[in-house]
DOKE-470223 format. One line per field, with one value per residue: residue number from 1; residue in one letter; x, y, z of N, C-alpha, C, O, CB in turn. Coordinates in Angstrom, 2 decimals. Glycine has a CB too. Example, Ala and Ser with C-alpha at 12.3 -4.5 7.8 and 13.67 -1.06 7.14 Angstrom:
BEGIN
k [1:2]
r [a:s]
n_X [13.19:12.85]
n_Y [-5.69:-2.25]
n_Z [7.80:7.08]
ca_X [12.30:13.67]
ca_Y [-4.50:-1.06]
ca_Z [7.80:7.14]
c_X [13.20:12.90]
c_Y [-3.30:0.03]
c_Z [7.80:7.87]
o_X [14.24:13.41]
o_Y [-3.32:1.14]
o_Z [8.46:8.04]
cb_X [11.31:14.08]
cb_Y [-4.47:-0.60]
cb_Z [9.05:5.72]
// end
This chain:
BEGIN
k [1:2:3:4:5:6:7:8:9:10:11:12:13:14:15:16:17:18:19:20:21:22:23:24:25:26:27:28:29:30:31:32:33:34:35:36:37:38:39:40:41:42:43:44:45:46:47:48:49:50:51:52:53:54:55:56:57:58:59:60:61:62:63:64:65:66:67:68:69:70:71:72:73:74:75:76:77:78:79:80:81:82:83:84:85:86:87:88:89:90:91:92:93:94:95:96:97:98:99:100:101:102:103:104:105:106:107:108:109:110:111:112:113:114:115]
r [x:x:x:x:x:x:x:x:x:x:x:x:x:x:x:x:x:x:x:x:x:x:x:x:x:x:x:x:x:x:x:x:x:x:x:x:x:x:x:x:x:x:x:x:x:x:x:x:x:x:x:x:x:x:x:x:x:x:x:x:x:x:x:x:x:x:x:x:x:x:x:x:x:x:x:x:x:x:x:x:x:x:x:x:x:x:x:x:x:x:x:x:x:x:x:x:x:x:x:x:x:x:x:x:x:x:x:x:x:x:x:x:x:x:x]
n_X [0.85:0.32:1.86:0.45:-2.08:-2.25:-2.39:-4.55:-6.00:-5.41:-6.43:-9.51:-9.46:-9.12:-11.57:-13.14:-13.31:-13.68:-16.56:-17.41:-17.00:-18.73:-21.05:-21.49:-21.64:-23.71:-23.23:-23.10:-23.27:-23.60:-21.44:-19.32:-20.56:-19.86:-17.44:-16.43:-18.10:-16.95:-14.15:-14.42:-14.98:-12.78:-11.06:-12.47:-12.35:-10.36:-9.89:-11.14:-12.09:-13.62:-13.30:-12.42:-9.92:-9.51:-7.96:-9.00:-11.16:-13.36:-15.88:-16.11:-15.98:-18.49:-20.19:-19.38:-20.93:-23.70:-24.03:-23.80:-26.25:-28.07:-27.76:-28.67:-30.89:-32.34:-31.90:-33.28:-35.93:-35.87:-35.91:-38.65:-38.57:-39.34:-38.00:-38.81:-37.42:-35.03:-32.75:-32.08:-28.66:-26.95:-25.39:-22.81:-20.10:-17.87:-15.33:-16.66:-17.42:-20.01:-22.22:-21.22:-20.91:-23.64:-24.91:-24.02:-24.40:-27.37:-28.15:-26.95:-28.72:-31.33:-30.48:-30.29:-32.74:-34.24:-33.21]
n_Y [-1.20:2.19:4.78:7.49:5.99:4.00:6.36:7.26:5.25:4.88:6.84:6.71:4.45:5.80:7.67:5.86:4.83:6.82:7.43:4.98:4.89:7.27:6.28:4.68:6.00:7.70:9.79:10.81:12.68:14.39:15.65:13.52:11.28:12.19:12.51:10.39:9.37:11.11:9.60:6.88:7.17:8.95:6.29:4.66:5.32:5.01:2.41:-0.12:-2.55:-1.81:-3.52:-3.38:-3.49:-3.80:-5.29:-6.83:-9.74:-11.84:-12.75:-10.71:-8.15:-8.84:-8.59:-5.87:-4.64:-5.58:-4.36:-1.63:-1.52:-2.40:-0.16:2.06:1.53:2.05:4.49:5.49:4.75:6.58:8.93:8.88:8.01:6.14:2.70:0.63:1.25:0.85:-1.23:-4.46:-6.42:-7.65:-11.49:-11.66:-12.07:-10.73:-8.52:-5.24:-1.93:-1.19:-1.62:-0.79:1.82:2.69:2.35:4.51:6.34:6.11:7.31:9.42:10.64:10.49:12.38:14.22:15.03:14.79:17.06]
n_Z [0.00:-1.00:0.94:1.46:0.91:3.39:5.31:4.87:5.38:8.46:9.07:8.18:10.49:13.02:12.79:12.60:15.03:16.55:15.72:16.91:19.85:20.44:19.39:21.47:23.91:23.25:22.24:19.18:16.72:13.53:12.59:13.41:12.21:9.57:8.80:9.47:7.03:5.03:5.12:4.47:2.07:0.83:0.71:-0.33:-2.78:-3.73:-4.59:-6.39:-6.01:-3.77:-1.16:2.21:4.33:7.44:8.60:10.67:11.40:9.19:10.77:12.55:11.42:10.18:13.11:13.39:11.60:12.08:14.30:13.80:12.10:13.54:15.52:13.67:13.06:16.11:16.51:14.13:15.39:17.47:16.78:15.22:13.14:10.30:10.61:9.05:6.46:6.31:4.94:5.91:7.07:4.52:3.95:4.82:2.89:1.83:2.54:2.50:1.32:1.04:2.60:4.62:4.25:3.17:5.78:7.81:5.85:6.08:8.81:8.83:7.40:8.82:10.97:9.65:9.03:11.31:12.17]
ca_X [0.00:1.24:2.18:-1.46:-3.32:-1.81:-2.48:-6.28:-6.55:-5.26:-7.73:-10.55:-9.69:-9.21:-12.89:-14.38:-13.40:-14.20:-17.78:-18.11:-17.17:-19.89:-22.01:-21.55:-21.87:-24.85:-23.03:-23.47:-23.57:-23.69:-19.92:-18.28:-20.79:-19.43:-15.82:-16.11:-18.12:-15.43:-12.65:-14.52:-15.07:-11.57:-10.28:-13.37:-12.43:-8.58:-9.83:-11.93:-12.66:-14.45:-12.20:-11.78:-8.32:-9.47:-7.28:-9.89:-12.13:-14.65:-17.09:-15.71:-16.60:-19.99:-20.52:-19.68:-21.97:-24.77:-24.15:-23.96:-27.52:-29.16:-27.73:-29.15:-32.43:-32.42:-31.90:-34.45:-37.00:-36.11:-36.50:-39.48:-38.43:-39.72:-37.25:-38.64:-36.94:-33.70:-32.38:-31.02:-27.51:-26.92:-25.25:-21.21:-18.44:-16.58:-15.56:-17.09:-17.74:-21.01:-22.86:-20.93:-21.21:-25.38:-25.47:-23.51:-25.50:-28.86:-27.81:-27.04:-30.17:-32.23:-29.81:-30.69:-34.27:-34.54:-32.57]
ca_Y [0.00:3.51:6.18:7.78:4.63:3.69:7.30:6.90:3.53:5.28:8.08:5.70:3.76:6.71:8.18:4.67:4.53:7.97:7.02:4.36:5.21:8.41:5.94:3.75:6.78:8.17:11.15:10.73:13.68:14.50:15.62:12.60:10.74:13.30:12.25:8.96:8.93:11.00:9.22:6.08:7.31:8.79:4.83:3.58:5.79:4.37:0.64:-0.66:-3.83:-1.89:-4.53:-2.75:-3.70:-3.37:-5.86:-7.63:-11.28:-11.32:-12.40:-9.49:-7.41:-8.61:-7.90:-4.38:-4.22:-5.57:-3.15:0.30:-1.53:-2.21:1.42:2.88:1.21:2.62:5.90:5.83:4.72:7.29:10.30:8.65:7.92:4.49:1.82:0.02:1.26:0.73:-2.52:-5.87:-6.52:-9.26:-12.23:-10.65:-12.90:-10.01:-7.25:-4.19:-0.59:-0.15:-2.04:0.18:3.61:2.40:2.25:5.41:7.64:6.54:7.50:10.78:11.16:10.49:13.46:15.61:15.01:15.06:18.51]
ca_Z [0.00:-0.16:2.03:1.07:1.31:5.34:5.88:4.63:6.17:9.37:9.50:8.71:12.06:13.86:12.68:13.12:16.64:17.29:15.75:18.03:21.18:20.64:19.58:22.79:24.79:23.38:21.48:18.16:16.32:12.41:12.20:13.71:11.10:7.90:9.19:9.11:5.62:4.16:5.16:3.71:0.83:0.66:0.81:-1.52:-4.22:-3.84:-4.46:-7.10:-5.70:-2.71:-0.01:3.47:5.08:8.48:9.65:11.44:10.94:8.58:11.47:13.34:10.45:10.32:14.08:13.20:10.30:12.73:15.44:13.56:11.41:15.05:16.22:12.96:13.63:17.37:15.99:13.58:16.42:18.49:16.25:15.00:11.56:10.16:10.91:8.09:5.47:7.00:5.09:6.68:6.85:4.10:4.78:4.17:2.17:1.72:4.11:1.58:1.97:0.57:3.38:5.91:3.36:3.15:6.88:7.68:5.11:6.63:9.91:8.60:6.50:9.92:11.95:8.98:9.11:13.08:12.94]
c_X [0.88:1.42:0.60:-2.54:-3.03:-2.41:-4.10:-6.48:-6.42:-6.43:-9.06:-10.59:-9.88:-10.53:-13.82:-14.12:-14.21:-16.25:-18.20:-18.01:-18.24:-21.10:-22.50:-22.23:-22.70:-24.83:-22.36:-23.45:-23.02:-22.29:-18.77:-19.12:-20.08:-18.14:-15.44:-16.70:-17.37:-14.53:-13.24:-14.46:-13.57:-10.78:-11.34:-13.28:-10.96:-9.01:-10.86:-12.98:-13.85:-13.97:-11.96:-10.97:-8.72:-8.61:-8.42:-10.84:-13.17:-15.86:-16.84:-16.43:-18.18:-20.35:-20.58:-20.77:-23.36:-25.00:-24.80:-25.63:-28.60:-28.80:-28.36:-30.71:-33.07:-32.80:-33.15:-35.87:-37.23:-36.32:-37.98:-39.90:-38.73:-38.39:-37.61:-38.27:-35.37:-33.73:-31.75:-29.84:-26.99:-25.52:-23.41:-19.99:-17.33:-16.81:-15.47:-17.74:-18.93:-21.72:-22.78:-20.77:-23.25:-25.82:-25.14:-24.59:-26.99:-28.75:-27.86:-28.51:-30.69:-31.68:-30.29:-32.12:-34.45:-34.10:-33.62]
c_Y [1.24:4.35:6.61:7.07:4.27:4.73:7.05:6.01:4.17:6.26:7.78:4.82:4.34:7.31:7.22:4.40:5.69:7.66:5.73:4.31:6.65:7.62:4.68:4.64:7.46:9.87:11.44:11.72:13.93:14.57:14.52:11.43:11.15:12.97:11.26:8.05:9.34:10.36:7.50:5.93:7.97:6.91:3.89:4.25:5.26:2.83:0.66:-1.53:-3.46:-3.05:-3.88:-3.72:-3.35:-4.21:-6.38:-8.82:-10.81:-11.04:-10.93:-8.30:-7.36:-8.32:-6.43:-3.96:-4.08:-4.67:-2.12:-0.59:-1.40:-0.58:2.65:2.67:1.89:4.24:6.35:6.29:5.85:9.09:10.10:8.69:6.28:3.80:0.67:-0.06:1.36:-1.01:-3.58:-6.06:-7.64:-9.74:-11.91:-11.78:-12.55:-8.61:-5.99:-2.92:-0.38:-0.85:-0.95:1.83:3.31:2.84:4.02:6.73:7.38:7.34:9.03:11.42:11.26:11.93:14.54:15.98:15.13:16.53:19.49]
c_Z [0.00:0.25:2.23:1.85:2.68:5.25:6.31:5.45:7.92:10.06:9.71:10.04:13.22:13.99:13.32:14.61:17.67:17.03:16.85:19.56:21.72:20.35:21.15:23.72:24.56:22.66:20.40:16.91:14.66:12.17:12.13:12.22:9.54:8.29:8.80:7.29:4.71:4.37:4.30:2.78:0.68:0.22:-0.52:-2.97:-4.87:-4.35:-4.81:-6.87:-4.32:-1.29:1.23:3.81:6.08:9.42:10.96:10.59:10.17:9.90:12.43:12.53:10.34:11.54:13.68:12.47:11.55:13.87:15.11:12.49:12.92:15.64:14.90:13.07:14.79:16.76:15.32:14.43:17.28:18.36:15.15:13.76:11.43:9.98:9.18:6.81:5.19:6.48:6.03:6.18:5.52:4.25:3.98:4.21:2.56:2.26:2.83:1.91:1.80:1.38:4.48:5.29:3.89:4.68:7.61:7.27:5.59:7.30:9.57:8.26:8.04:11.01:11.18:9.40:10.57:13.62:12.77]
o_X [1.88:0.82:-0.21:-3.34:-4.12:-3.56:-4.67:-7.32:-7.38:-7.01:-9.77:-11.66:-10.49:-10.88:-14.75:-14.89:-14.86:-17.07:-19.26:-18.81:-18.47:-22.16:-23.55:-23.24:-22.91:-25.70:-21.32:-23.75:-21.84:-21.80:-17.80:-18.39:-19.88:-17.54:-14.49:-16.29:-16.98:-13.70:-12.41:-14.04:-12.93:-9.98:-11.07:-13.89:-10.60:-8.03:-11.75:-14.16:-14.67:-14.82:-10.74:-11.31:-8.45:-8.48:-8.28:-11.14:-13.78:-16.49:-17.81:-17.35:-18.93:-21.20:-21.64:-21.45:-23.91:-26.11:-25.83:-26.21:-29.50:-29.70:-28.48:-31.55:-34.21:-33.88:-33.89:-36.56:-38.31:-36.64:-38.34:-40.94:-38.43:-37.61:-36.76:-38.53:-34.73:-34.33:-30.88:-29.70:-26.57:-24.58:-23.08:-19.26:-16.36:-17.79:-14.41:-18.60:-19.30:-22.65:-23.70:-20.54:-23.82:-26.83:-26.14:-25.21:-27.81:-29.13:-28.73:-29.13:-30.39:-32.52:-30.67:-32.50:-35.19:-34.32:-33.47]
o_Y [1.40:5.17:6.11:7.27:4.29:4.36:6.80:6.18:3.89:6.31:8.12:4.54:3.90:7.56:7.38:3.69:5.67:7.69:5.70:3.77:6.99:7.99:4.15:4.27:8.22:10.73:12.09:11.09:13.59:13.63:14.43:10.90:10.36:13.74:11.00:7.08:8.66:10.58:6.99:4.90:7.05:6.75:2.94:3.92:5.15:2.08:1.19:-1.51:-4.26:-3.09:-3.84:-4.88:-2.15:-4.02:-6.05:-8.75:-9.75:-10.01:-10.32:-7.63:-6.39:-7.45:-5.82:-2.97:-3.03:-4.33:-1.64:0.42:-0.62:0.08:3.85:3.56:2.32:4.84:7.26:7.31:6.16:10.00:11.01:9.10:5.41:4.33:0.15:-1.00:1.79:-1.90:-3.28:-5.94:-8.69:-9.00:-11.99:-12.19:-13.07:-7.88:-5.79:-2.90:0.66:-0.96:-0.38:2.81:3.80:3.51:4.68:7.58:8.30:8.42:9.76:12.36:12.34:12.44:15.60:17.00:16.09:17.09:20.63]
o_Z [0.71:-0.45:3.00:2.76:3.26:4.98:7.37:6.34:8.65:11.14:10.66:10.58:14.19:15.15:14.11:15.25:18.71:17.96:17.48:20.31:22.88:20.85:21.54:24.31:25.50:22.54:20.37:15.90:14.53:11.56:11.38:11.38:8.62:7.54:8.06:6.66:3.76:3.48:3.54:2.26:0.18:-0.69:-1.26:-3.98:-6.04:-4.44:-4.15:-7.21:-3.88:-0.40:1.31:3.59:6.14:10.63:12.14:9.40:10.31:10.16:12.87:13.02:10.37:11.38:13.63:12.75:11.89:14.26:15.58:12.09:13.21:16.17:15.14:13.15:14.65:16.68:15.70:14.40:17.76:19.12:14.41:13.26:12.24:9.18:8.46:6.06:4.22:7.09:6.85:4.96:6.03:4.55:2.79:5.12:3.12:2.40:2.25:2.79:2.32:0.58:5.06:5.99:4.86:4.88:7.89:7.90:5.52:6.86:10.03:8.74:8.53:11.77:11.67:9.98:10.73:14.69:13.21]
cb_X [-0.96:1.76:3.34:-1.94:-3.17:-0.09:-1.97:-6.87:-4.90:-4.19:-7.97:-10.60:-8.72:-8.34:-13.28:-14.28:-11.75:-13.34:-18.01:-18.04:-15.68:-19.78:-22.12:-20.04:-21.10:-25.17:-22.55:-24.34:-23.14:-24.53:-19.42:-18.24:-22.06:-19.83:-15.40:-16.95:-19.12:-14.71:-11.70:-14.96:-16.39:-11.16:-10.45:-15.31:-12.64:-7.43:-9.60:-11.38:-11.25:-15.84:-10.53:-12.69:-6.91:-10.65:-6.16:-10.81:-12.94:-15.23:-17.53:-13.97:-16.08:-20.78:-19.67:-18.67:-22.22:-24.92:-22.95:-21.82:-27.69:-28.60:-25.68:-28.55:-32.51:-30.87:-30.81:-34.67:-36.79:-35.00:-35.09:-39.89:-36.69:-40.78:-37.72:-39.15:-37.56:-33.65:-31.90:-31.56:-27.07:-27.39:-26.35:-20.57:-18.06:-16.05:-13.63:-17.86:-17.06:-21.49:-22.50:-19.25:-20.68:-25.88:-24.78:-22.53:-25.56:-29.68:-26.58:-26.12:-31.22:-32.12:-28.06:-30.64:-35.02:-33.52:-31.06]
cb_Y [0.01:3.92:7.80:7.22:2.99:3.62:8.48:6.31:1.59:5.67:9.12:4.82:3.09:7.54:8.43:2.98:4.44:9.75:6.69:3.34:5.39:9.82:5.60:3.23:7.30:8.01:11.93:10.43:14.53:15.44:16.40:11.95:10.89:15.46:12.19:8.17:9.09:11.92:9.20:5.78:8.13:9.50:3.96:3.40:7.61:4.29:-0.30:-1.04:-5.00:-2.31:-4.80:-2.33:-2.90:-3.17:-4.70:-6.58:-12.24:-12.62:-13.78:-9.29:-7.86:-9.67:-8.19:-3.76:-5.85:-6.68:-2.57:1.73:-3.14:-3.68:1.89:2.77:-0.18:2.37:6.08:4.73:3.70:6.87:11.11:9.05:8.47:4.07:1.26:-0.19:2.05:1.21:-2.53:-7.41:-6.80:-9.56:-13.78:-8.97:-12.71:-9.96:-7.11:-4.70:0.54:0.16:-3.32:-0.38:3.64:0.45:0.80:5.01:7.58:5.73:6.74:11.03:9.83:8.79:13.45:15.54:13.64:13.85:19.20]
cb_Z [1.23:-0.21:1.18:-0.57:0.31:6.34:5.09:3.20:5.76:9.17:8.44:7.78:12.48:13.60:11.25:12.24:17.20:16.40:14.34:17.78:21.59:19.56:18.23:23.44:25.14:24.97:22.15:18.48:17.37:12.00:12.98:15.84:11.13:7.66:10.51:10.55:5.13:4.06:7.29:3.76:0.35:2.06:2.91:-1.11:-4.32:-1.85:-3.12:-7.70:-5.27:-3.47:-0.59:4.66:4.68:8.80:10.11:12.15:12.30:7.36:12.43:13.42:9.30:9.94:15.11:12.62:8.62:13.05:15.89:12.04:10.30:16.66:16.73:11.69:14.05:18.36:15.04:12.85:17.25:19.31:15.28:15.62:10.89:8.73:12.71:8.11:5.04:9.02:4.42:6.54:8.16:2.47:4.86:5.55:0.66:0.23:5.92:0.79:1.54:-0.97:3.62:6.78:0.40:2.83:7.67:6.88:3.13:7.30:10.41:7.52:5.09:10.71:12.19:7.29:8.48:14.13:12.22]
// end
């Protein structure tokens, strides 16, 4: 990989942690979301194949997926946006951005709409 691409890959881990320890704690907020979808998209425009390098298990990967889909669901519920149009996770081969871009940009959509 180079120089660039670590950097990217770096910033994405750094965002995605910062997204989830605000989402653990309940503070959430549109910017740390817009951080973490640019820096994804920074790394998904580098790589064709769409492949995250997170250096972690697939099933690990799918835990994450299912988390931030059940914490986008929550969300929905609780600004009283229908939950049902919030897809299901499907069943993940391969560790790919546009499950975790899809989930991401709801999340936002629902902060926009609740603001």
């Amino acid at each position: 990989a180079t120089r660039d691409k670590r950097k990217r890959e770096k910033q994405f881990a750094k965002n995605l942690q910062n997204y989830l320890d605000a989402a653990k704690e309940g503070k959430l907020t549109v910017e740390i979301l817009v951080n973490l979808i640019n820096s994804l998209d920074a790394l998904s425009n580098d790589d064709s194949s769409k492949a995250i390098n997170l250096k972690i298990a697939p099933s690990q990967f799918s835990d994450l997926i299912h988390s931030i889909f059940d914490y986008t669901i929550r969300l929905a519920e609780a600004n009283n946006i229908s939950a049902t149009l919030i897809s299901k996770p499907k069943i993940l081969k391969k560790k790919t951005y546009s499950d975790l871009q899809y989930y991401l940009n709801m999340q936002k959509t629902i902060f926009e709409q609740a603001a």
